[in-house]
C-alpha positions in Angstrom: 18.3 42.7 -72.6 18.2 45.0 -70.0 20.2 44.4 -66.8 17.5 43.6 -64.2 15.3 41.8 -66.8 14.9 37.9 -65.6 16.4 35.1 -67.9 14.7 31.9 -68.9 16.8 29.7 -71.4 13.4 28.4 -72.8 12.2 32.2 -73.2 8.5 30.9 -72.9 6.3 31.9 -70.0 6.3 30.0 -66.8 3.3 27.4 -66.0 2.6 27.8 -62.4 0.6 25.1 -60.3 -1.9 25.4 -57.8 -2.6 22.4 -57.0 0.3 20.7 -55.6 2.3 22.3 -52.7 5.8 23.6 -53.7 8.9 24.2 -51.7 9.7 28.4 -52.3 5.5 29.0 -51.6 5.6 27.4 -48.1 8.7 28.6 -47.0 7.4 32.2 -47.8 4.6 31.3 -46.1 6.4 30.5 -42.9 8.5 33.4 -43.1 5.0 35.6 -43.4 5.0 36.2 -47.6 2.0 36.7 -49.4 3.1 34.9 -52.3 1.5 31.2 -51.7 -1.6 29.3 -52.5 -4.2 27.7 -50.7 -2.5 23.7 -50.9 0.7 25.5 -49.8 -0.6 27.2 -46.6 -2.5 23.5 -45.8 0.8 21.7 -46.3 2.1 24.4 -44.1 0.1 23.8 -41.4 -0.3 20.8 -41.3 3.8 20.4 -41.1 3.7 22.8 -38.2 1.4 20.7 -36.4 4.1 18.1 -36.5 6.8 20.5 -35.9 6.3 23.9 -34.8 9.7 24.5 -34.9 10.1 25.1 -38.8 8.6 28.7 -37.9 12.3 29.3 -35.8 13.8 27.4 -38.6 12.5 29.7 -41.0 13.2 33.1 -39.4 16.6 32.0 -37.8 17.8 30.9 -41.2 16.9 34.4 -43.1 18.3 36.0 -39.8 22.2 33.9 -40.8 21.4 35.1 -44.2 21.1 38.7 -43.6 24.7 38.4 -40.9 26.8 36.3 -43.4 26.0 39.1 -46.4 26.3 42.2 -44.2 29.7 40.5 -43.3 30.6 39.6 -46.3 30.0 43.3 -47.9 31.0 45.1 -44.5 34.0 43.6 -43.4 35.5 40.8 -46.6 34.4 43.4 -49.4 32.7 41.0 -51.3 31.0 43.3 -54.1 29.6 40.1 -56.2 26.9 37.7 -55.3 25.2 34.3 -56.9 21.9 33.2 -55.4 21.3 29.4 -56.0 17.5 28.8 -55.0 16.7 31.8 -53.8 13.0 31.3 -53.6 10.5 33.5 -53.3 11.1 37.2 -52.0 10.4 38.4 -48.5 12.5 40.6 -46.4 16.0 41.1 -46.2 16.7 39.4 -49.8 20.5 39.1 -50.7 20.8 42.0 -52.6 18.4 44.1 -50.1 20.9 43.4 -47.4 24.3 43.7 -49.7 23.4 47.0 -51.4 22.6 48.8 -48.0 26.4 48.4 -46.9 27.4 48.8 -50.6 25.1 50.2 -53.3 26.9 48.9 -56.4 26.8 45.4 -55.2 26.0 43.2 -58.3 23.6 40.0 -57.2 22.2 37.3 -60.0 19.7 35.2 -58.1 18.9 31.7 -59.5 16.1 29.3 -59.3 13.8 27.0 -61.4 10.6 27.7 -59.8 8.1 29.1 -62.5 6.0 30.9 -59.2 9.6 32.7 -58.4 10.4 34.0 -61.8 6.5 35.3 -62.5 7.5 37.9 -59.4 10.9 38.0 -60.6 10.2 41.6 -61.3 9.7 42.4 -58.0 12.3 40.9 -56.7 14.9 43.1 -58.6 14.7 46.3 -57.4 18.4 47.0 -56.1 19.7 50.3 -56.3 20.5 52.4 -59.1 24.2 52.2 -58.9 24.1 48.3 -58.1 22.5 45.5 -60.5 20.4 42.7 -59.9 19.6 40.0 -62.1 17.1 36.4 -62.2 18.4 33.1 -64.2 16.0 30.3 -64.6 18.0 27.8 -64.3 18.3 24.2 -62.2 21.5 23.8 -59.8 22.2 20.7 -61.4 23.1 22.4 -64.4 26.0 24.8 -63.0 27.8 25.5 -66.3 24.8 27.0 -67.7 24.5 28.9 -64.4 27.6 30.9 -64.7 27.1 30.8 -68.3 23.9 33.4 -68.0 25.6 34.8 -64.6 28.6 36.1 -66.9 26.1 38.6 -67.9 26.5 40.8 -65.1 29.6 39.1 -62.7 33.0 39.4 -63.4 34.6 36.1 -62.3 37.7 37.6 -62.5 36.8 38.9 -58.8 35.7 37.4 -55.9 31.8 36.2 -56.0 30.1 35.1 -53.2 28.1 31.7 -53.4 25.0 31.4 -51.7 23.0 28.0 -51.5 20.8 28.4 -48.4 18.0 25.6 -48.2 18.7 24.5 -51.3 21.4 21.2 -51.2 19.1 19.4 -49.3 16.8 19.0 -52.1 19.4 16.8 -53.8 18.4 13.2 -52.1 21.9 11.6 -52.9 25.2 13.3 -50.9 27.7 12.6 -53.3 26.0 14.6 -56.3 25.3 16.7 -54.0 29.1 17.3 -53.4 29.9 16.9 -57.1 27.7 19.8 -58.0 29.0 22.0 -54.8 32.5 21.0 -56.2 31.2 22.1 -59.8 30.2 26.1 -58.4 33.4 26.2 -56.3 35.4 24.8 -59.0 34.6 27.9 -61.1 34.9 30.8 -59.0 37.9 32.5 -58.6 40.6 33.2 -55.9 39.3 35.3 -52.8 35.3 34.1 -53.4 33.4 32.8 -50.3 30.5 29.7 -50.1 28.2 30.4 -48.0 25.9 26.9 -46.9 22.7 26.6 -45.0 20.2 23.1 -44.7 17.9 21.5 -42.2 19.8 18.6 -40.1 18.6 16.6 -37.5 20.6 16.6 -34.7 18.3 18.9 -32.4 14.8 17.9 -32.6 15.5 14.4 -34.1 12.6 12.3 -35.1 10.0 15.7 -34.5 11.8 17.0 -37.9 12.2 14.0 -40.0 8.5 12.8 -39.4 7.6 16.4 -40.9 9.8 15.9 -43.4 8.4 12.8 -44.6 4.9 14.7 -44.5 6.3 17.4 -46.7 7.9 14.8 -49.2 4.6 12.6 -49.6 2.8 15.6 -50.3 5.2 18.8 -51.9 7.7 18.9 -54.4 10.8 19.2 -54.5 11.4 16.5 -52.2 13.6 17.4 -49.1 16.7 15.2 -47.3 17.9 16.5 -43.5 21.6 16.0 -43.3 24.3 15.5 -40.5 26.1 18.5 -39.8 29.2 16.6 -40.9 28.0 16.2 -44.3 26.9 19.9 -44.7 30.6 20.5 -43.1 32.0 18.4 -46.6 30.6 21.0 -48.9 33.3 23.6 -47.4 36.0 20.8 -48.1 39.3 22.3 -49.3 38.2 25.6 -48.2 38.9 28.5 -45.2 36.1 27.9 -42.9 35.6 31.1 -41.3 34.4 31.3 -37.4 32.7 30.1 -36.3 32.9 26.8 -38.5 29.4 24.9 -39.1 27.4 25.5 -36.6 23.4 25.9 -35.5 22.3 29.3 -37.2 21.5 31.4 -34.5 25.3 30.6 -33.4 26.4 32.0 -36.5 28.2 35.5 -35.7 25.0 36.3 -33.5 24.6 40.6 -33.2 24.3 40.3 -29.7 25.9 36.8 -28.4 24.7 37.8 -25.1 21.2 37.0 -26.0 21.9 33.8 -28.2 18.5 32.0 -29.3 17.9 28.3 -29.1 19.7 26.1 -31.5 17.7 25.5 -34.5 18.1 22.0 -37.3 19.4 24.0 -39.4 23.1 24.3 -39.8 25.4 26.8 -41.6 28.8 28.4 -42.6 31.0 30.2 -44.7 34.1 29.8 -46.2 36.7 31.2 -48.3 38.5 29.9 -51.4 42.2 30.4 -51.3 
């Protein structure tokens, strides 16, 4: 199996839906992708009509993205990366961003969306001295995760955990927590996580009437958080500055110029 071919542990090909709105398609609609249907761009508009804010959300939470991996490569030379629901690609994916500080950075991006692994192909195309892989697999299933993410990591050196937008499509906190504590459990010394969901602390009752638009009519279903439960997924690790905190506040290029707090709330952290 070639390095940058995607894995799927059924091996058959994906069935992909166009009739009922899904997560990955909207969001890539928001952020300005091509790769959505019909449903998903009504769905989409119609929850901007609620809350045009999800636009900002959208942008400002690729925008952290593309800050915590440049820092991670640039400045923590982190080399190693595992994308939990990834979605569908756009600009600046993880590996994009990671192999223009570092060319042989290795990323494995995972997800269970059958419209994200039919462009999987598209997705990797890293450089030629780094490798990128796809696992079709569900975050609640971590040890088959790192199982097919052996394949190309070597968790015998740091790995960077991504799961941006993704915890909040577990409804109950505490497996939410277990399987966070499941990921960490298995990485090694010197690896960072690296946390991003929608909250409502901001915009308040704007975002969770959207919400319940999006979960009466998409799939997955989607659960805002406090900013103090997103903070208990780093628990027992090195929070790094500056802590959880609104995206655009995270490490922003030019502070001077800080954007408007967004509900969606973020950080990164180190295992010791």
């Amino acid at each position: 199996m070639s390095k940058n071919e995607p894995v799927s542990p059924s091996g058959q090909s994906p069935k992909i839906s166009t009739t009922v709105p899904h997560s990955p398609r909207i969001w890539n609609y928001w952020l300005g992708g091509k790769d959505n249907y019909e449903v998903d761009r009504e769905v989409g508009d119609q929850f901007t009509a609620i809350y045009p804010a999800i636009v900002d959300v959208a942008r400002q939470s690729r925008a952290f993205l593309q800050r915590a991996v440049t820092h991670l490569t640039a400045t923590e030379g982190v080399r190693q990366f595992l994308d939990i629901g990834t979605g569908l690609p756009t600009a600046n994916n993880t590996h994009e961003v990671a192999q223009r500080v570092a060319p042989d950075a290795r990323v494995v991006y995972t997800d269970n969306d059958p419209v994200v692994l039919a462009h999987a192909r598209a997705l990797l195309t890293g450089s030629t001295e780094g490798s990128t892989q796809y696992i079709d697999a569900d975050l609640r299933s971590p040890e088959a995760i790192f199982t097919a993410a052996r394949e190309l990591l070597d968790f015998d050196r740091p790995v960077a955990l991504m799961l941006l937008n993704i915890l909040g499509h577990i409804e109950d906190h505490d497996e939410a927590l277990s399987i966070v504590g499941r990921l960490v459990d298995a990485l090694p010394a010197g690896s960072y996580l690296v946390t991003a969901d929608g909250t409502h602390v901001i915009t308040g009752k704007a975002f969770e009437d959207a919400i319940e638009l999006w979960n009466r009519n998409g799939e997955p279903t989607y659960h805002l958080r406090h900013p103090d439960q997103i903070a208990r997924f780093h628990d027992g690790l090195e929070l790094l500055e500056p802590g959880i905190v609104s995206c655009p506040r995270w490490r922003p290029d030019d502070p001077s110029a800080q954007a408007a707090d967004v509900d969606e709330f973020c950080g990164v952290s180190r295992k010791s």
